[in-house]
Every structure is written in C-alpha cells, then in structure tokens.
C-alpha positions as CSV (number, residue, x, y, z in Angstrom):
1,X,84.4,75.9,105.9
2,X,83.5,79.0,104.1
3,X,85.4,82.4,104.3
4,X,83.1,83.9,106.1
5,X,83.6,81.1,109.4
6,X,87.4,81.4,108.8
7,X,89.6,83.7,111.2
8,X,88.7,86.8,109.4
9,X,85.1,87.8,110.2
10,X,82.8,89.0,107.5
11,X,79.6,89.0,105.8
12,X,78.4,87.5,102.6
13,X,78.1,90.1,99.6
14,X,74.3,91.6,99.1
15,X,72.3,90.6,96.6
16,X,69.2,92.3,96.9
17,X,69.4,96.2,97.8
18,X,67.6,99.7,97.5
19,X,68.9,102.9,95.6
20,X,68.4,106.3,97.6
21,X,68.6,109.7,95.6
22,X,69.8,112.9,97.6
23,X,66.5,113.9,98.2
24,X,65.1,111.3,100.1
25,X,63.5,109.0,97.7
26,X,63.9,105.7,97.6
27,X,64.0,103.0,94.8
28,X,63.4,99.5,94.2
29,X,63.4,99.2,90.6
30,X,64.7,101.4,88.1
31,X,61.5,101.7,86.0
32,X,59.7,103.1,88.8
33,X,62.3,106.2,88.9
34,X,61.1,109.6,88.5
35,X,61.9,111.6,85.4
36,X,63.4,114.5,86.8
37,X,66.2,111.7,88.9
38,X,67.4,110.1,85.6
39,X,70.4,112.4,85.8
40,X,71.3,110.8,89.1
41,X,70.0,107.3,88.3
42,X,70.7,105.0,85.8
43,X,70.4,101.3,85.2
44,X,73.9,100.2,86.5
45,X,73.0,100.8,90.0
46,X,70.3,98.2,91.1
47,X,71.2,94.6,91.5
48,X,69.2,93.3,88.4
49,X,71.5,90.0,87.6
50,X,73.8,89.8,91.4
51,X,73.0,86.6,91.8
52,X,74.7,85.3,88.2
53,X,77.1,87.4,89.0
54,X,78.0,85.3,92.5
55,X,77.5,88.7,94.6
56,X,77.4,86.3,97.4
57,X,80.8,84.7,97.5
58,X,82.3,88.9,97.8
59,X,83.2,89.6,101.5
60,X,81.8,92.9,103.4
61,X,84.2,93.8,106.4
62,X,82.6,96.0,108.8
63,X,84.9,98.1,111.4
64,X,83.3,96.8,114.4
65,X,83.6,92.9,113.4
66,X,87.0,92.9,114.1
67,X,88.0,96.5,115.1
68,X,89.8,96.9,111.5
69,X,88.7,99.2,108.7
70,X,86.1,98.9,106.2
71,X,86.8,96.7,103.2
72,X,85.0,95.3,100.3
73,X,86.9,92.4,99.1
74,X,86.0,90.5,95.7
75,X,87.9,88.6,92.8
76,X,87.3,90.6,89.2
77,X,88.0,88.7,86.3
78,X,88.4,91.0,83.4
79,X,86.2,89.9,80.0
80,X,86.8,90.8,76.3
81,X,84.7,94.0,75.1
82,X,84.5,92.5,71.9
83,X,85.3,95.5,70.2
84,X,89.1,95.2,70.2
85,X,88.5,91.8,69.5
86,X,86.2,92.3,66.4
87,X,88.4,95.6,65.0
88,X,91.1,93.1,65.2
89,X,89.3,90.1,63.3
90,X,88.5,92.5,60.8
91,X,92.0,93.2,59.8
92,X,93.5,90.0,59.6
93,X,90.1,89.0,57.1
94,X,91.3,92.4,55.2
95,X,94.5,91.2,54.7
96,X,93.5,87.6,53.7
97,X,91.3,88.5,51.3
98,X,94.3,90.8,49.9
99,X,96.4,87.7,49.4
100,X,94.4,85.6,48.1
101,X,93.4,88.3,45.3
102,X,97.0,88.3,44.8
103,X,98.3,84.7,45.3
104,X,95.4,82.7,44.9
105,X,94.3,79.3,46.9
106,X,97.7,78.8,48.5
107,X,97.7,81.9,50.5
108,X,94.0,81.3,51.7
109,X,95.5,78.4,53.6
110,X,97.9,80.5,55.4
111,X,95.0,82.7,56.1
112,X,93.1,79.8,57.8
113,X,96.1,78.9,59.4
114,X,96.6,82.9,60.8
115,X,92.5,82.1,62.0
116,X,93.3,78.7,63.6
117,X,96.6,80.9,65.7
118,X,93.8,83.6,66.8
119,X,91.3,80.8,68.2
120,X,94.3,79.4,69.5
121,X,95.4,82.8,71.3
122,X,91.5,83.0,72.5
123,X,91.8,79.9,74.1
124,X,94.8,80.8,75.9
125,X,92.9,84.1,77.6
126,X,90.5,81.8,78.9
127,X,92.6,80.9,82.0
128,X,92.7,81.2,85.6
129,X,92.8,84.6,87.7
130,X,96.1,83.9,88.7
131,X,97.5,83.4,85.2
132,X,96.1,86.4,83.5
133,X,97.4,88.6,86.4
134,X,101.4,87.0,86.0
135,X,100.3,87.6,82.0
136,X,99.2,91.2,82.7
137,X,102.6,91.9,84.9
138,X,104.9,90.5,82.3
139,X,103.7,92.8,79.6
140,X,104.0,96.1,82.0
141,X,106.9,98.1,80.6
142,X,108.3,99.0,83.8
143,X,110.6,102.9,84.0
144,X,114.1,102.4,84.6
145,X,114.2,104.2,87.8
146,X,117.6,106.2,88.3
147,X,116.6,108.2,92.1
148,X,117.1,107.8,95.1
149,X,116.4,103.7,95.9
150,X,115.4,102.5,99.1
151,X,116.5,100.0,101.1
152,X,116.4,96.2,99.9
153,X,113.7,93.9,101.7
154,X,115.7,90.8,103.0
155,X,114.2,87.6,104.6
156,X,116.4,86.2,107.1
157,X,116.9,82.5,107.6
158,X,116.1,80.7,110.8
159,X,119.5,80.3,112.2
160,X,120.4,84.2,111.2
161,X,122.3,86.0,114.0
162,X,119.9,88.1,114.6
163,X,117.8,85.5,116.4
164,X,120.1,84.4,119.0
165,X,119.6,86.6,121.4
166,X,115.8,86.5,120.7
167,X,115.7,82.9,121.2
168,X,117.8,83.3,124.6
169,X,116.0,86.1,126.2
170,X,112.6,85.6,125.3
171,X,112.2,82.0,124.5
172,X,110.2,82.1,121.6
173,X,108.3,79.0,120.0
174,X,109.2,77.0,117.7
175,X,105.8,77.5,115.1
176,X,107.6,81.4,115.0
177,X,107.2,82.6,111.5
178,X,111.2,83.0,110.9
179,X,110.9,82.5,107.4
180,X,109.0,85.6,106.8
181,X,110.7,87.8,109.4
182,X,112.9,90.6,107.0
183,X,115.0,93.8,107.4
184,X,116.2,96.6,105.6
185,X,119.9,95.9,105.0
186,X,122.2,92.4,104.7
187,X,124.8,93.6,107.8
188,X,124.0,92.4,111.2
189,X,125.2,95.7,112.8
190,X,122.4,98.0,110.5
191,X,119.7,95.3,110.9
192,X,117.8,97.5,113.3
193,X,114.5,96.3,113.0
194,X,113.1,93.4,112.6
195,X,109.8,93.2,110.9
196,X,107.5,90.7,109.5
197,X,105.0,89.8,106.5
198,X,102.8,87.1,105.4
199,X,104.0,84.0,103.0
200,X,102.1,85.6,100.1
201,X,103.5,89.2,100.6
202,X,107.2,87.5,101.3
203,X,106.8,85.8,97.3
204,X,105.1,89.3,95.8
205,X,108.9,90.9,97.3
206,X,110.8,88.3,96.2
207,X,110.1,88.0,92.9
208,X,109.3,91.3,92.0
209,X,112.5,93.1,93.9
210,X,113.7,94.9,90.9
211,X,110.4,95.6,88.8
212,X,108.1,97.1,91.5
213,X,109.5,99.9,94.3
214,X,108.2,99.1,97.7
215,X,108.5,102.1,100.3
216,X,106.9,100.2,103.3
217,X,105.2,97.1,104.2
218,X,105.5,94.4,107.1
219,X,104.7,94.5,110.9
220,X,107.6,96.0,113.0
221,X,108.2,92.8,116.0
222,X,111.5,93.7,117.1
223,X,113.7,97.2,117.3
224,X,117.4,97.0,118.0
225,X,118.6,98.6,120.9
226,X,121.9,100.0,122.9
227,X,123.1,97.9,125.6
228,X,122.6,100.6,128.2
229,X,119.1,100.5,127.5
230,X,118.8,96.8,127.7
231,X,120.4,93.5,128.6
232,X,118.6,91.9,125.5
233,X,120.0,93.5,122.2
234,X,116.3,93.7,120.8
235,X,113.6,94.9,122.6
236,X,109.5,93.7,121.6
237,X,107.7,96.7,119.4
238,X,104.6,97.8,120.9
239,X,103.4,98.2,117.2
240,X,103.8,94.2,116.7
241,X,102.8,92.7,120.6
242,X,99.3,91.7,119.7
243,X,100.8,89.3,116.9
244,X,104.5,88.3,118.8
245,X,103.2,87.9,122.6
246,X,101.8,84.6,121.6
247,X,105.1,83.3,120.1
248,X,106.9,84.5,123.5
249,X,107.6,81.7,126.2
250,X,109.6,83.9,128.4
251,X,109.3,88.1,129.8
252,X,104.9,87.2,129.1
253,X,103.2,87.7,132.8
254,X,99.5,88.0,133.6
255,X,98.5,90.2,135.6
256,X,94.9,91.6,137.3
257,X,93.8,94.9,136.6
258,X,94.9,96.7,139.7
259,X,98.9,96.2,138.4
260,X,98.1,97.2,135.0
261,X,96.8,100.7,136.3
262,X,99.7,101.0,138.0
263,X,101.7,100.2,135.3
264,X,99.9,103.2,133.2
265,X,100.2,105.7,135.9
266,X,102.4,108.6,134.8
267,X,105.7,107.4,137.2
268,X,107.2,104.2,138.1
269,X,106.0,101.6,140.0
270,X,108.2,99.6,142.4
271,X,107.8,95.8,142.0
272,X,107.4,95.1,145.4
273,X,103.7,96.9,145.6
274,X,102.7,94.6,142.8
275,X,99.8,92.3,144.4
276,X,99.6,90.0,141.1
277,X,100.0,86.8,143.2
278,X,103.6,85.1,142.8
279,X,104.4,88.4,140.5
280,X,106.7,90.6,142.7
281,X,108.9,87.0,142.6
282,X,108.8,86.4,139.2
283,X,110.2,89.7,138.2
284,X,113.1,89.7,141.2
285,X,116.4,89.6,139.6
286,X,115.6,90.2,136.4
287,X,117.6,92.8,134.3
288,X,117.3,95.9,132.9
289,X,115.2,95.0,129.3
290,X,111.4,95.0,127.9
291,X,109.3,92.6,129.3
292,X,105.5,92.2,128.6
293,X,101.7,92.7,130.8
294,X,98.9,90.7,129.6
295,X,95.6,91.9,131.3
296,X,93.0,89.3,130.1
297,X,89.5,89.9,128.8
298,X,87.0,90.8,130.9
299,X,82.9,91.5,130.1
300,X,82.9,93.9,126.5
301,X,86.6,94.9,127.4
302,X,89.4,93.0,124.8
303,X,92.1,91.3,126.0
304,X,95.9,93.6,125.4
305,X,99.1,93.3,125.7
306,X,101.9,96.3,126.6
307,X,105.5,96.9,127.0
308,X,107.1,97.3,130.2
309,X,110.3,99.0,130.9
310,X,112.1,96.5,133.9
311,X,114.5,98.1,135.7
312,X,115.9,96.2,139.3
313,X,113.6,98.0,141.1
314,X,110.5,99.8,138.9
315,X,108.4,99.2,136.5
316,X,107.6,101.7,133.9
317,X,104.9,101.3,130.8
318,X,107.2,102.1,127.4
319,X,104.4,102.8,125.0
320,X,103.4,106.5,124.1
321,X,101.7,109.1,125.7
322,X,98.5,108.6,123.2
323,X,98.9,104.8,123.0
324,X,99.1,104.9,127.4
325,X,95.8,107.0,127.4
326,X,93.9,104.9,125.0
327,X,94.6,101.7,127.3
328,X,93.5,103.8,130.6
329,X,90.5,104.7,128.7
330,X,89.4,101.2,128.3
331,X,90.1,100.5,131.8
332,X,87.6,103.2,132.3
333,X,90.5,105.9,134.0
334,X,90.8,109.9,132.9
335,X,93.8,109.8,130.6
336,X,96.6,111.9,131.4
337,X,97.8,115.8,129.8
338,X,100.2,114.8,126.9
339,X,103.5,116.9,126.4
340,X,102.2,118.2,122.8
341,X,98.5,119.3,125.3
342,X,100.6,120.7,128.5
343,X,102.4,123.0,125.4
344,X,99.1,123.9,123.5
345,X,97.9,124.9,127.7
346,X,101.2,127.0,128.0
347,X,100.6,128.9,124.7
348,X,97.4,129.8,125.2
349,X,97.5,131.3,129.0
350,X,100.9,133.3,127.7
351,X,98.4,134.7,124.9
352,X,95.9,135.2,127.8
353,X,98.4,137.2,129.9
354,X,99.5,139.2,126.7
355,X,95.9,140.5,126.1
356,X,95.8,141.4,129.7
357,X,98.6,143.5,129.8
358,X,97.5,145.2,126.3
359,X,94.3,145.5,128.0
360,X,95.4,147.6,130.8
361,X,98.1,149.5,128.4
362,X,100.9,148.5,129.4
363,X,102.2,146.5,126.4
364,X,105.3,143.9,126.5
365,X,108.2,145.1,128.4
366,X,106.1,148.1,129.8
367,X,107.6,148.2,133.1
368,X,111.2,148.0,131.7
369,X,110.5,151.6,129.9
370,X,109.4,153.0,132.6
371,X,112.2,152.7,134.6
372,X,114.9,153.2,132.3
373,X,113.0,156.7,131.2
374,X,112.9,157.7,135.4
375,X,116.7,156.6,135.6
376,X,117.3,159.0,132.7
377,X,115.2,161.7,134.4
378,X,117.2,161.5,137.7
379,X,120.9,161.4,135.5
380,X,119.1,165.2,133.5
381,X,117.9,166.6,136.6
382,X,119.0,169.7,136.4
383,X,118.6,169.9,132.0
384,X,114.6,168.5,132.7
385,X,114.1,171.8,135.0
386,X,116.3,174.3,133.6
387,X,114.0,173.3,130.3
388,X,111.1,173.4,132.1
389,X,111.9,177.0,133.7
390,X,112.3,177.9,130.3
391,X,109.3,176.9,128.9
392,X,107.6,178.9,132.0
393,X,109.4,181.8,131.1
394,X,108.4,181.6,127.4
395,X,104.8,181.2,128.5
396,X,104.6,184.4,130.7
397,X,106.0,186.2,128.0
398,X,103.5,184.8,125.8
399,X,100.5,185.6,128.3
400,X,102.0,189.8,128.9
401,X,101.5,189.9,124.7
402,X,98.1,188.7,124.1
403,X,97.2,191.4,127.4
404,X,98.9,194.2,125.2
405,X,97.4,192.9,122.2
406,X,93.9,192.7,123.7
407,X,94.2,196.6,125.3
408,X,95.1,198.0,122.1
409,X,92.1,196.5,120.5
410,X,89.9,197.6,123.2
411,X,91.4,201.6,122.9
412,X,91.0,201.2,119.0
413,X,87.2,199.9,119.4
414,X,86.6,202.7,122.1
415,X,87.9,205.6,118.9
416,X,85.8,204.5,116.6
417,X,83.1,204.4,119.0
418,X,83.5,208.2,119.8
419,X,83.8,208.9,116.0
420,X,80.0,207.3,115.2
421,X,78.6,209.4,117.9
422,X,79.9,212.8,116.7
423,X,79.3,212.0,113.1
424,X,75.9,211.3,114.7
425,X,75.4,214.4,116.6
C-alpha cells in the first residue's frame, strides 16, 4: 500500500503549482514575470524539474484530515557542492606534484595511491539516508554539559511492578505496548507517571541517553495516585485515553448521549438516574477509582472517550474545566463559566463599582471618613463653637473697621470738595 492509504492520512506532494506576488499577480512561469517583481521572484520558486525530483512521494498533512497540525513531511538527502570537494582535490594534486619534484617516480605512486583512498572515501558517501545521518551524529562534538540534568528516561519491562495493579484493575490486553511504556526515575515509589513512546523514539533515547538532552517527549497513560483518592494505585490520564481505552478490558462502558451530558454537568450525578441500559448495574459496587465513558460516533460528531470519577454513589467527569466545555460543545450544549472567567467577571464589576463611587465623589472608604470626622465633632463640641464664636467675633470687628474706614474717606472727599468750590468762586 502506499503512505498515503496507510493509517496516517495525507496527500501526495505537488508537482505542478502557481507563484503569487503581494500584489495580486499571478505566475506560471518565471520568464513571464514582470521586471519591477524580480526582487520578490526568482527562479527557485516554480516547480521547473519536481517531478525528477520525486515531489510526489513527499506527504502534505492537512489539519482537518486527521484533526492534527499541518506538516510537510519529506526525506532530504544531502549532495556534494563540489566546491569543498574540488578545493580539496586541488590540494592533495599540490602536494603530489611537490613530491614527486622532490622524490621522483616513487612518491607519484603514493600519490596515486592517496587518489585511489579519496575515490575510495567518495564511494563510501554514496550510502543510504540512514547511514549518513548515524555518520553525521558520530562526528557532532557534543558540550560536556555540567547544569542542572533532568531526569533519566527508563523503559520498563513487562513484568515491572508497576503493572500489577494495572493489569488487575483494568485488565488491559495482551498486544499493550509494555515495552515502550517509560518513567522518569528507577524507584517504584517516584515512578509517578507512566508514559509512553513509539519503538523508533524508544531506540533514538536509548542509544543516545548521554549525547543528546531530552526535556520532554512521550504520551502520559497513567498518573500515580494516593490511596484516598483511589482503590487502583494508578488512575488513566485524560491526556493518553484516546490511545489506552482500546488496550482496556475492564472500567470501559458505552454509554448514549443523554448519560454523557450528565456526566459533564457541573455536579455529580448519582448512578442510579443513569438510563444507559444494564449501566446503573454494571457500576454497582464498584470502588472509589477512575473509570472510563465512551460515547460512540454519531453523523459528523467523533467518537471520545473521558474520565470519570466513581465514587459508591456519583459519578463525576475528572477532566478540566476547558477540556469539559470543549466535549459539551460538540454535543452541541452552552459550556459552562470557568474559575479563571467567574474571577475575570468579579474583577471587572469591583472596577465597575469603583468608578461609580468615584463618579458620585465619594472615593474608597468615603463613608468611613465621614463618620469618624462627625464622632470627632461630637467629642470637640464645645472647642468647634467656642472657635466658631470666635471667628464671629473677629468678623464683626472686622465689618465696624471697613465702616470707619469708609466714613473717613467719605468726610475727606466732602473737604476737598468745599476747597475746589471756593478756589472756584
């Protein structure tokens, strides 16, 4: 079969496209490009020569195949530039020719000998992909790294202790990948999760553990987990249930659409009001732990899996708030006001009510001055009005100068009004 009818849906490579320039234009062929887009355009970028090339066999990933990312996946082979090659050729014919000035015919047959080495060593590049990328790895001069180092990647074996109680509780199948299931440290107590990685990932770790740091990588299946919690020592990852729920032949029920809203409502459900037929039964006597709800596919709507809190009575989804309101979305309910939302509502209506009070000028904390400045007004009664007596005193005094002042003015302007008329008589 060819990739492109394997698991991984794709499409063949292009061989055969258009160039568009920023203003609008459209190419076919790079002759017929303007003059004035030759800064923008050059040769490289139509697909004269794809097809020698094999542009076919490269795989185009589009988000909505698969509801992944978008990816553009080839294999490069790296070829000679020639000009390394040539500089290089050049020098050791330098050096012959030096020789055999100085030591005559014997050292020309060392020189073909040095020739006959290089063909040899140009023979050698000519190898597989694989090959020249182990070459290319080898002759990377890795940094002796002296930081901080993070944990070691270790791949469990099948009978590790760590899968007994997995086994027990949740029955899983015997085509589980336990070979490539890893965690972060060699003690069974701080083997807190459990994670897993494909074969080919599993052999880059393995034999690259002390050349090459690796800060993350794997698909978290399992989480370790206090007894209180759950009866099962290891409770199923939400992160990981699409990949482990078809490993599981235990805690996996099917349910109809009607329990799986109920099992994303915002409180718990009691299992008796489950009307999944034969459900209500199934999950009778089971004990506190993680079990899982598979709603099947129905019209455009995927098939999903979630994680259910069982408790002797109620069922609760454990998944988080954003992961609970992207399922209810798909079963076409409103989603539900997060924690991080209800805080972002509470912030803004105290900011509402702060502008409010600034509005009306009262300011934070305005009622608390007023009453402490009447409390000190009642304790200096009597200061407060002997004050203010005072100050009416000081005025009246104030008011019986400016009369004087004004009379005297008015007797002075009266004199020198006499005075003009009998100077004038």
């Amino acid at each position: 079969k060819q990739w492109y009818q394997r698991r991984v849906r794709g499409v063949p490579g292009l061989t055969k496209w258009r160039v568009l320039h920023s203003s609008g234009t459209w190419y076919d062929r790079f002759e017929d490009v303007e003059e004035k887009h030759l800064k923008a355009i050059n040769s490289t970028m139509f697909p004269d020569g794809a097809e020698e090339h094999n542009m076919q066999y490269c795989m185009r990933v589009y988000p909505h195949l698969q509801n992944t990312g978008g990816f553009f996946i080839c294999v490069i082979e790296r070829k000679p530039t020639g000009v390394k090659e040539e500089k290089q050729e050049n020098e050791k014919e330098d050096v012959v020719a030096e020789k055999e000035e100085e030591n005559g015919d014997e050292v020309k047959n060392e020189g073909e000998e040095v020739k006959e080495d290089g063909e040899e060593k140009e023979e050698g590049k000519k190898d597989t992909i694989h090959t020249n990328t182990n070459l290319l790895v080898d002759s990377l001069k890795f940094k002796k790294y002296s930081g901080f180092r993070e944990d070691p990647y270790l791949f469990l074996d099948k009978d590790a202790d760590a899968f007994t109680p997995i086994k027990e509780w949740y029955s899983v199948k015997e085509d589980f990948p336990f070979d490539n299931i890893f965690a972060r440290s060699s003690e069974n107590t701080k083997q807190r999760v459990l994670s897993v990685a494909c074969r080919r990932i599993r052999d880059i770790i393995q034999n690259n553990e002390k050349r090459i740091k690796i800060i993350n990588c794997g698909l978290k299946l399992f989480s370790y987990c206090k007894p209180s919690f759950s009866s099962c020592p290891y409770r199923i990852v939400q992160a990981g249930i699409h990949y482990s729920a078809q490993f599981l032949g235990s805690r996996l029920y099917t349910v109809c659409r009607a329990d799986m809203e109920r099992a994303l409502s915002a409180a718990g459900v009691p299992k008796h009001t489950l009307t999944t037929p034969g459900l209500a039964e199934q999950l009778t006597g089971i004990p506190t732990m993680i079990i899982v709800f598979h709603l099947p596919a129905e019209g455009l709507r995927p098939e999903f899996w979630i994680c259910i809190f069982s408790t002797e009575n109620n069922i609760k989804s454990y998944v988080t708030e954003d992961e609970k309101n992207h399922f209810r979305l798909l079963l076409g309910m409103e989603p539900l006001i997060t924690v991080r939302e209800k805080r972002k509502l509470d912030a803004m209506e105290k900011y509402r009510e702060k502008k409010r009070l600034e509005k009306e000028g009262i300011g934070e904390g305005g009622a608390v001055k007023e009453g402490e400045e009447e409390k000190d007004g009642a304790e200096a009664g009597v200061d407060q009005g002997g004050l203010e007596g005072a100050e009416g005193d000081n005025q009246g005094l104030e008011g019986l100068e400016e009369d004087i002042n004004q009379g005297l003015e008015v007797k002075d302007q009266v004199k020198e009004e006499g005075v003009e008329r009998t100077n004038g008589d």
